[in-house]
C-alpha positions in Angstrom: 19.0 35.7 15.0 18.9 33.0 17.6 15.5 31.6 15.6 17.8 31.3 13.1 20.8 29.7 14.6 18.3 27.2 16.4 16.6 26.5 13.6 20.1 25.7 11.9 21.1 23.4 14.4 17.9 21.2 14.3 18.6 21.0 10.6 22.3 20.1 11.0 20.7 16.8 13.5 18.4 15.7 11.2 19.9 12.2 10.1 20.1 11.7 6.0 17.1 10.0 4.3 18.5 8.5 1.5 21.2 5.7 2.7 23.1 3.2 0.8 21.6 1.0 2.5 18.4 2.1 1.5 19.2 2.6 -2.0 19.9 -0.7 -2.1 16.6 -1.4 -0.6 15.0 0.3 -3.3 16.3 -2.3 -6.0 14.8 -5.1 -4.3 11.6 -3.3 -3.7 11.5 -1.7 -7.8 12.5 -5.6 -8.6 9.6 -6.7 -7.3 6.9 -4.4 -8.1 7.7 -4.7 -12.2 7.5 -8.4 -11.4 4.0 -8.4 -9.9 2.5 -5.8 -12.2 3.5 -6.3 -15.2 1.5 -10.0 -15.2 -1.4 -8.7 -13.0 -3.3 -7.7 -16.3 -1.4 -9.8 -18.5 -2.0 -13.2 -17.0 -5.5 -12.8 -17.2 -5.2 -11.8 -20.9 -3.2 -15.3 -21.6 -5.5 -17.2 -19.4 -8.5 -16.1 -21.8 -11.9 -15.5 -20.2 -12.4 -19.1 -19.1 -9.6 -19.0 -16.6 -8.9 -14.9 -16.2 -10.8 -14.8 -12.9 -9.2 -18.6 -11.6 -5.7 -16.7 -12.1 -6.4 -13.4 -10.7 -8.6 -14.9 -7.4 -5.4 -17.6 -6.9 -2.9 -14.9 -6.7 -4.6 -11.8 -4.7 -5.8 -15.4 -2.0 -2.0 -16.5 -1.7 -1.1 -13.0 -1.2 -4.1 -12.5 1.5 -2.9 -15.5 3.0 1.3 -15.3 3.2 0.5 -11.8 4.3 -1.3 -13.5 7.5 2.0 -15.8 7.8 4.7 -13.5 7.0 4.9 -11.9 10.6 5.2 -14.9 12.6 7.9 -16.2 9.3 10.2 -12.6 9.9 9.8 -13.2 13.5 11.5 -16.1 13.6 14.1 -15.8 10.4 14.3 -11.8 10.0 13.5 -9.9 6.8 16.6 -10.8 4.4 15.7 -14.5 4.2 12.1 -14.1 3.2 12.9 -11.2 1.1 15.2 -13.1 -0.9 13.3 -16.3 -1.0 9.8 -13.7 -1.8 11.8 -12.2 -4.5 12.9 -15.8 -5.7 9.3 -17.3 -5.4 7.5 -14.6 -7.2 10.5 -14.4 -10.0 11.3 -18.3 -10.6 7.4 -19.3 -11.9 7.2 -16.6 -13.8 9.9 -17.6 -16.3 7.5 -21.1 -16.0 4.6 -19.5 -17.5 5.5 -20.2 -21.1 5.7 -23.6 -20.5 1.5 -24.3 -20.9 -1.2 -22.4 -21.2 -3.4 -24.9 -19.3 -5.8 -24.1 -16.6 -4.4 -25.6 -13.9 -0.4 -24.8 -14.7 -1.5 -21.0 -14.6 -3.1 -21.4 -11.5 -0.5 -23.3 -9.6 2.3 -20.7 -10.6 0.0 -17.9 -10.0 -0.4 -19.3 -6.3 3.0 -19.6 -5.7 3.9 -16.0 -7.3 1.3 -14.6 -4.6 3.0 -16.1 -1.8 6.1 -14.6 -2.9 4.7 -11.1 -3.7 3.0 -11.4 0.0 7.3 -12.0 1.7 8.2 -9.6 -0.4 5.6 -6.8 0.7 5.8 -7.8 4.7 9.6 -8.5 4.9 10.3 -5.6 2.8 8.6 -3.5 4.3 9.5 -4.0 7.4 13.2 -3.7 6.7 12.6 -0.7 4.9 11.0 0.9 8.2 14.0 -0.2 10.2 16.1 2.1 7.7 14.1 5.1 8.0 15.1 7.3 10.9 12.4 7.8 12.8 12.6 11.4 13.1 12.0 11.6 9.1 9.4 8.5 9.1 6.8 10.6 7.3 9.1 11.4 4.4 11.2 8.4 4.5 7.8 6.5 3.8 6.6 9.1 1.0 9.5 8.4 -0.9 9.3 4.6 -0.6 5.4 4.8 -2.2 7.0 7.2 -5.0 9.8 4.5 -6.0 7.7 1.4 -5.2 4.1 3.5 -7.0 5.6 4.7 -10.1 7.5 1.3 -11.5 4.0 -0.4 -10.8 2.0 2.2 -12.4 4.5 1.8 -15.9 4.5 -2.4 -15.4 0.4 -2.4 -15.1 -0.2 -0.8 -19.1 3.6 -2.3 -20.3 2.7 -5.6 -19.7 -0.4 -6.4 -21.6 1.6 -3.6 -24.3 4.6 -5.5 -24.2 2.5 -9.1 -25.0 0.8 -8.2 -27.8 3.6 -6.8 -29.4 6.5 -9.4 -28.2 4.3 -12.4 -27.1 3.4 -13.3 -23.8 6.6 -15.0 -23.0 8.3 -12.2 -23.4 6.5 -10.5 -20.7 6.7 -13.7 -18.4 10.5 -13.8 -18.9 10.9 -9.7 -18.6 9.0 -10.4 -14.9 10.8 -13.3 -13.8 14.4 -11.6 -14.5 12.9 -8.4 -12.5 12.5 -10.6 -9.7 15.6 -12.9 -9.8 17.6 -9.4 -10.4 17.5 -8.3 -7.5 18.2 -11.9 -5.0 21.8 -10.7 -4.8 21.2 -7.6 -3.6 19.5 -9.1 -0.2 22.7 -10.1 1.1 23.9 -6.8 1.1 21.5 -4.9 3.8 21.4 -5.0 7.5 18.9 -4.6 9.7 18.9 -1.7 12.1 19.7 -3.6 15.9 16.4 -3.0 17.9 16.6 -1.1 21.6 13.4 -2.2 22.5 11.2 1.2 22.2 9.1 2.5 20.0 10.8 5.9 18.7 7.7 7.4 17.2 5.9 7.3 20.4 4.8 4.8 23.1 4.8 1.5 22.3 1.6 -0.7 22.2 3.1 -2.9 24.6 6.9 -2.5 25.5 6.8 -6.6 26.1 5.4 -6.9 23.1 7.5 -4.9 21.6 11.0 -6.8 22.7 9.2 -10.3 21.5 6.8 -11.0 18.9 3.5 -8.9 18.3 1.3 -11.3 16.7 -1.8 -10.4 14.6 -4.3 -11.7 16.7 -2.6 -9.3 19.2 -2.3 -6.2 16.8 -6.4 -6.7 15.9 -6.8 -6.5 19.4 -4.9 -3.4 20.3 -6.6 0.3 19.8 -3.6 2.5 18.7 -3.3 -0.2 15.5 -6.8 -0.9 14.8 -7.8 2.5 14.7 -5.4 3.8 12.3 -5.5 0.4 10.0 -10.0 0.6 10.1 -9.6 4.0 8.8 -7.4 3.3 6.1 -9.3 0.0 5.0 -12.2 2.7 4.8 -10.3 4.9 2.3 -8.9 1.9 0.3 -12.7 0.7 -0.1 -13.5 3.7 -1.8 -10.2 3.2 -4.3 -11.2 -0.3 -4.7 -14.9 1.5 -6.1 -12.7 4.0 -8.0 -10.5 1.9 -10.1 -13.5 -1.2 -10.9 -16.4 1.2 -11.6 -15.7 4.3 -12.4 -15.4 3.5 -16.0 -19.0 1.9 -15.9 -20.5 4.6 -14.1 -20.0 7.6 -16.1 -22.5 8.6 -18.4 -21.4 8.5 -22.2 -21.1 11.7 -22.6 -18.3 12.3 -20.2 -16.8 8.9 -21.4 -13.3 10.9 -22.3 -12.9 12.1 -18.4 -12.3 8.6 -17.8 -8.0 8.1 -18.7 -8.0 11.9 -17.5 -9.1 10.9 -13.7 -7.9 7.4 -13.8 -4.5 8.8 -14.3 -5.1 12.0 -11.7 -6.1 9.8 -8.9 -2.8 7.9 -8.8 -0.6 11.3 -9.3 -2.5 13.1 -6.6 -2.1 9.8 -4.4 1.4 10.1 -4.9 1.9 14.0 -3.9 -0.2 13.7 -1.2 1.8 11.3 0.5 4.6 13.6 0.0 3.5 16.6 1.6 2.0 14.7 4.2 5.1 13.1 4.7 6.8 16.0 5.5 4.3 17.7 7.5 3.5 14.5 9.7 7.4 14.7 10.4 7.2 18.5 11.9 3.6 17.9 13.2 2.6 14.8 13.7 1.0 12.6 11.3 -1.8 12.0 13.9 -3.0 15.3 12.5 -3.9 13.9 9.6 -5.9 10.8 9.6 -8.8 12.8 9.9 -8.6 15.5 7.1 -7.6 12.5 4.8 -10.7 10.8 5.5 -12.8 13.4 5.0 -11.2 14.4 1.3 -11.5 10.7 0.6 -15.7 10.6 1.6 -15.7 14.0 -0.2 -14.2 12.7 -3.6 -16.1 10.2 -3.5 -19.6 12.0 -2.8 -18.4 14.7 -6.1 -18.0 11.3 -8.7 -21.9 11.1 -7.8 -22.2 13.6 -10.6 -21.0 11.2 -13.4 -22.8 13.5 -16.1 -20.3 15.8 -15.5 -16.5 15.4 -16.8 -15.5 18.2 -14.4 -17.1 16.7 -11.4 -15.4 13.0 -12.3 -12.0 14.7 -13.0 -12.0 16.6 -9.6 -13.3 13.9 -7.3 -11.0 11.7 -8.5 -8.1 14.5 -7.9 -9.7 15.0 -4.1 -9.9 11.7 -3.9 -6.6 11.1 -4.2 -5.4 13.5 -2.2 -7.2 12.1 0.7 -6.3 8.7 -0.1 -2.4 9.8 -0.4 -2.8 12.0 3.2 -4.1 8.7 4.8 -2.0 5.9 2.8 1.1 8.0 4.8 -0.8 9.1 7.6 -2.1 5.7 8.8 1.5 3.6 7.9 3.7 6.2 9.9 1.0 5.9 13.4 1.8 2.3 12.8 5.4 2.2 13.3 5.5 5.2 15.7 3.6 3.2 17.9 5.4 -0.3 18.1 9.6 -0.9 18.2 10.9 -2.5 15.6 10.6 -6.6 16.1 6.9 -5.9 15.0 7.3 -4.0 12.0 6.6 -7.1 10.4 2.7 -7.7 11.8 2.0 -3.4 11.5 3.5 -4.1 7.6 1.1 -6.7 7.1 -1.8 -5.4 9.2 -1.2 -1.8 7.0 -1.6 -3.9 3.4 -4.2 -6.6 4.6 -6.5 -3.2 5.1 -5.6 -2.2 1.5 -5.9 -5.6 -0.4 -9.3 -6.1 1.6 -10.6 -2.9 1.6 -10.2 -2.6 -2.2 -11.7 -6.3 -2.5 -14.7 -5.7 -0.3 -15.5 -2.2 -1.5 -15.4 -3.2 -5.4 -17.4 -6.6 -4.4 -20.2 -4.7 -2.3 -19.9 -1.5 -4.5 -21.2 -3.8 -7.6 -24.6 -5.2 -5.5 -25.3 -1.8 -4.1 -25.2 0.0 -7.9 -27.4 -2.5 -8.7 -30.2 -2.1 -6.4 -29.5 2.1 -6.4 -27.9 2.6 -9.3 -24.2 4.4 -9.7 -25.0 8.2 -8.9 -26.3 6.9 -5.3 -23.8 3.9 -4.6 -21.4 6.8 -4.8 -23.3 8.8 -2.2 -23.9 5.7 0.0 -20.8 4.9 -0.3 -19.1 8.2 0.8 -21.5 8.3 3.6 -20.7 5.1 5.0 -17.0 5.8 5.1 -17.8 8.3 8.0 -18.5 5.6 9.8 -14.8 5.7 10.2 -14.5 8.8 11.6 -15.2 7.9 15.6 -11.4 5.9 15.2 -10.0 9.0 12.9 -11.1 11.7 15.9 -10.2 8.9 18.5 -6.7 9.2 17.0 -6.2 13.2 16.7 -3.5 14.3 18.8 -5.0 15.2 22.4 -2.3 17.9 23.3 -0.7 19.3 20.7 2.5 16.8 20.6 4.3 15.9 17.4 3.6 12.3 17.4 -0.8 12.6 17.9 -0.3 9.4 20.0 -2.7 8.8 22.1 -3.3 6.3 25.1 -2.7 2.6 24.2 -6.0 1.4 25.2 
């Protein structure tokens, strides 16, 4: 009976999830990701294969780049300015596209759309952190993948759909609206005031915390490098995934393909779930580790490309390693610095996915050709263990629901 009636009143404490406030969030961040995605194939497409890879380089080295920037931008103006003016910059050239089809035009708009997807991602982010309670971080952060994943996963295939059945302009009008859309909405949020601490845990510097944590700083400190090395690790492998996989299966499992290119993304997606809501009444330091070892191991069954089984199910224990660690990774980030620097951990947390997935599908495509796919796999899954002296560095070290561990 009194197990009950405690365990009652810890529910009745727990603060509500889903705010107005970050309803309204949610537009923004929906607004943005049908904006990016549904030109990131389609673009390419228009651009014909003369200028496909100009356009796709221009934006994802913009993005790099403004995601380098961004922290030192919100530090100084908050998050609501360079939202809006993210959502505004990655909107307004889109409705431009029409206008030409030359070289050059594509690849000035698609620089300037990249530097608004980058304010977008960092400012956003961190404003969405800062209305999360921290007690329910883990979930909080699940459900933002689920509503910022699933519009991006409909844009990607709707876009290059949507322009050869409507024209390209259509699509470059549909993505600029999505953008614009959502400006007014900015106004409406307010940041959460900061107190200076860090409430997942020990801050990485308490100074540091009060002022600005740069990313020269944030590189430099343990408790975010670990968590961000070992996530760039997983997001190699899903770099591999996505470019190769279609290449590397033999013909005769050709049809597994669509199967496991769609149940990598859906078990992405409920793994970051569950490990939302286990990191909350755990710790999510509990499971860096186990994620990066169901990431090496999905990796190590897609060796057997021969087999439509073995290609369906690593890619299914692949993503459930990748979701586990894509939540994992991001909550250890925020639990361990207060909020003036949720700007630099957002933009430390996506610089290891963009250049994770970059480098792994760049070095992926030299190894397969000197070993072939079956055994780039393996290598592959092998070197991501390299990665596990910061995931055990990270476990927790006595049993306490944050897995923090010294800041050194």
């Amino acid at each position: 009976m009194t197990n009950s009636l405690s365990h009652e009143a810890t529910s009745a404490v727990r603060p509500p999830l889903l705010t107005r406030a970050l309803a309204l969030r949610f537009v923004s961040m929906v607004g943005a990701s049908v904006s990016f995605y549904l030109l990131l194939s389609a673009v390419p497409a228009h651009a014909g294969r003369g200028g496909a890879g100009l356009a796709t380089g221009a934006l994802m080295l913009t993005t790099v780049l403004g995601e380098l920037a961004a922290p030192r931008i919100t530090a100084r103006y908050g998050t609501r300015g360079p939202l809006a003016t993210g959502l505004f910059l990655l909107g307004a050239p889109a409705l431009l596209l029409p206008l030409s089809a030359a070289p050059a035009w594509i690849l000035t708009v698609c620089l300037v759309r990249g530097l608004g997807f980058a304010l977008t991602i960092v400012a956003g982010g961190a404003l969405t952190a800062s209305l999360i309670p921290a007690e329910r971080r883990g979930e909080g952060l699940a459900l933002v993948g689920v509503v910022g994943g699933v519009p991006s996963l409909a844009a990607l295939p709707l876009g290059l759909w949507l322009s050869g059945q409507a024209g390209f302009a259509s699509v470059a009008v549909a993505a600029g609206v999505a953008a614009l859309a959502a400006v007014p909405t900015v106004p409406g949020l307010r940041e959460a005031v900061d107190d200076g601490s860090a409430p997942g845990g020990p801050a990485v510097s308490r100074d540091a915390g009060r002022k600005t944590l740069g990313m020269v700083a944030a590189l430099r400190s343990g408790p975010l490098r670990r968590p961000s090395l070992v996530f760039g690790t997983t997001a190699l492998a899903a770099g591999v995934l996505v470019t190769f996989l279609p290449l590397a299966v033999a013909p005769a499992a050709a049809g597994a393909v669509p199967v496991a290119l769609l149940v990598q993304p859906a078990t992405t997606t409920a793994a970051r779930w569950a490990a939302g809501r286990y990191g909350d009444r755990k710790g999510s330091g509990r499971l860096v580790l186990p994620g990066l070892l169901a990431s090496a191991a999905g990796m190590l069954l897609t060796a057997a490309a021969s087999a439509p089984v073995a290609v369906v199910a690593g890619a299914a224990v692949f993503g459930t390693g990748f979701g586990v660690t894509q939540n994992a990774t991001l909550a250890l980030l925020y639990g361990r610095v207060s909020r003036p620097a949720y700007g630099t951990v957002t933009a430390l947390w996506n610089l290891a996915y963009d250049a994770g997935m970059g480098v792994g599908a760049a070095a992926f495509g030299v190894l397969a050709g000197r070993t072939g796919y079956p055994w780039a796999f393996v290598v592959t899954a092998a070197l991501m263990l390299g990665a596990l002296a910061p995931a055990v560095r990270d476990r927790p070290v006595s049993g306490g629901r944050g897995g923090l561990v010294s800041p050194r």
